[in-house]
N, C-alpha and C positions, 0 to 999 in steps of 0.2 A: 471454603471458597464461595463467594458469592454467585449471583446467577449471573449478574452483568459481567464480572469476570469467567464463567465459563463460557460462554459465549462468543468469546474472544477466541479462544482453545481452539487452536485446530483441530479434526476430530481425525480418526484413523484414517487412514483411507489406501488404498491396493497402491505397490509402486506401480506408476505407469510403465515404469522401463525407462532405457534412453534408446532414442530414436538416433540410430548408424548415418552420418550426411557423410558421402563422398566428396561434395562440396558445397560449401556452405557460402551461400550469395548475401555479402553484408548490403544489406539497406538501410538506410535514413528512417530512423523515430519520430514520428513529428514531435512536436512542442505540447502536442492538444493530444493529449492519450484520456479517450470515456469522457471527451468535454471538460480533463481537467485544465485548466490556464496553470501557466507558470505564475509564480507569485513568488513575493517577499519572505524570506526567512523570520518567522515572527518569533524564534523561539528563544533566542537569547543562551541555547545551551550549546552553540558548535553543531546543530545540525547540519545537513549538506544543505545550500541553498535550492530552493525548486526550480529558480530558473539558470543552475549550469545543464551545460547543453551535454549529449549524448557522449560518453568516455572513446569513439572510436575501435571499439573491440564489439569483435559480434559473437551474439549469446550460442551455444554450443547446441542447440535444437533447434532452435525459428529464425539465426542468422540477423537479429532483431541488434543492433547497437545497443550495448546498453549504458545506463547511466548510474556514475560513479558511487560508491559507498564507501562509509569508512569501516575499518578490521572491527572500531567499539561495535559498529549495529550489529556488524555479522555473527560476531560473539556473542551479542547479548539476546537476537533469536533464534538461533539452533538449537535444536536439541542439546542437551547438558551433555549425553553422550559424544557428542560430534564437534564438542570446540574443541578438544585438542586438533582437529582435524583441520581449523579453520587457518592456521599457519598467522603471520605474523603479515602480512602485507594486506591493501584494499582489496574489495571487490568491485564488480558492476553488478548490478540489480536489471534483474529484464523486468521490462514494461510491455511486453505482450502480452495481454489477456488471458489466451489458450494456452501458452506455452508453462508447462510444467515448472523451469525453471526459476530460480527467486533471485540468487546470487550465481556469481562464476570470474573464475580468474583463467582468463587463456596461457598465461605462463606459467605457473603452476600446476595444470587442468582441475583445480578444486571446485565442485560442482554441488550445489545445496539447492534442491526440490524442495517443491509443495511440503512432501512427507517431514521435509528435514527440520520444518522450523516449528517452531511451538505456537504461533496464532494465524489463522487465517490472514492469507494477504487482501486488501480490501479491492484492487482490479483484478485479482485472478477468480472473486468468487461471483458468482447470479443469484443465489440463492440467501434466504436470510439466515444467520445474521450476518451482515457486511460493514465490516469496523469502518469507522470513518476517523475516530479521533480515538488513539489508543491510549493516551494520556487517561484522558476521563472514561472512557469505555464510553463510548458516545456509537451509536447504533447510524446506518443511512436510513432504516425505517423510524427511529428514533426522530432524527430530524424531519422526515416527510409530517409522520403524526402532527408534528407541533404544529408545521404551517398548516398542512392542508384540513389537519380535525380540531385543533384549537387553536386556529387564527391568527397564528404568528405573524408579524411581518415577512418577508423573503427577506431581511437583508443579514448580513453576518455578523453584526453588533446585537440583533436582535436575539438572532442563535445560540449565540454566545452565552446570554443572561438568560436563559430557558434551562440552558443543554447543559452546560458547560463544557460545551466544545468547543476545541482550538484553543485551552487557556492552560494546560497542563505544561507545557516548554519543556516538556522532556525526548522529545520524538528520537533526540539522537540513540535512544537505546529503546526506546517503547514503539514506534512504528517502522516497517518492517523495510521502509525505502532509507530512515533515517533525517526525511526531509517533515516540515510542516503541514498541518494537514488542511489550514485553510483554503489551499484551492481546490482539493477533493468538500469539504464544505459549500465552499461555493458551487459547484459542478453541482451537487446534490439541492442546492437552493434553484439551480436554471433547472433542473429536472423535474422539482415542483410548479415548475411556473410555467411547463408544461401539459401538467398532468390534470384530471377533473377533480373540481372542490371537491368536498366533505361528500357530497349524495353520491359520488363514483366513486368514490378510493375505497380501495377494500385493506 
């Protein structure tokens, strides 16, 4: 296995537990989760689109609404031991940051953790490396380097032809929401264009 593929790999980590809610207060998701914009399904494989809105079901720890997934993505990142587990119907995917959770179905109570999937999910991590495009194993330090150390342009066409990210069109089984990765690309293009040229970036 190569390195850009281990990296992707989740690595072990302690169950956190699941947190006991005597009641759980569903709230509203925004649209804009970590500066990502909703965008256009670029992938042409049946991914979910990125701009359907929030499923109406709220996630079983943070109360976070989450948004819809299909049964292919959940099967295809859980652990190998845990698909039979995954049952035959959708999930929702939480988009809470903190929250432990990745997928979950309230009517069947089927619940898949951090621990349960096989690659880092790319908003739940801080630390490097943080996938951006699972297709190509395309890094977010990956794309800062291009622009901020060898002078890429900021735009996504530009990324594209460096990186080769956001070209893969398989998301619906290779990233972990099932949706396209170009507006997490872009989110990480405005994050550059925040941050200090080439003499500050460490």
């Amino acid at each position: 296995m190569s390195n850009a593929s281990q990296q992707f790999i989740r690595q072990a980590e302690p169950d956190p537990g699941e947190m006991q809610l005597s009641t759980i207060q569903i709230r509203k998701v925004s649209t804009v989760e970590k500066g990502i914009e909703p965008g256009l399904d670029c992938c042409g494989s049946g991914a979910t689109g990125n701009n359907e809105k929030p499923g109406g079901t709220g996630c079983p720890n943070c109360g976070v609404e989450g948004q819809k997934v299909k049964n292919i993505t959940v099967r295809s990142m859980v652990l190998d031991n845990l698909i039979e587990n995954v049952g035959d119907q959708d999930f929702f995917f939480c988009r809470t940051p903190d929250c432990p959770v990745v997928y979950f179905d309230s009517i069947s109570g089927r619940r898949f953790d951090k621990h349960d999937v096989k690659v880092r999910v790319w908003l739940k991590e801080t630390e490097d490396p943080i996938p951006v495009c699972y297709c190509n194993e395309v890094t977010e330090k990956e794309i800062l380097d291009e622009i901020l150390k060898n002078g890429c342009p900021p735009a996504l066409e530009e990324i594209q032809k460096r990186t080769g990210a956001g070209k893969g069109g398989k998301c619906l089984t290779r990233n972990p929401s099932g949706r396209c990765c170009h507006p997490v690309i872009k989110a990480v293009i405005q994050k550059a264009e925040k941050m200090p040229s080439e003499e500050g970036y460490l």
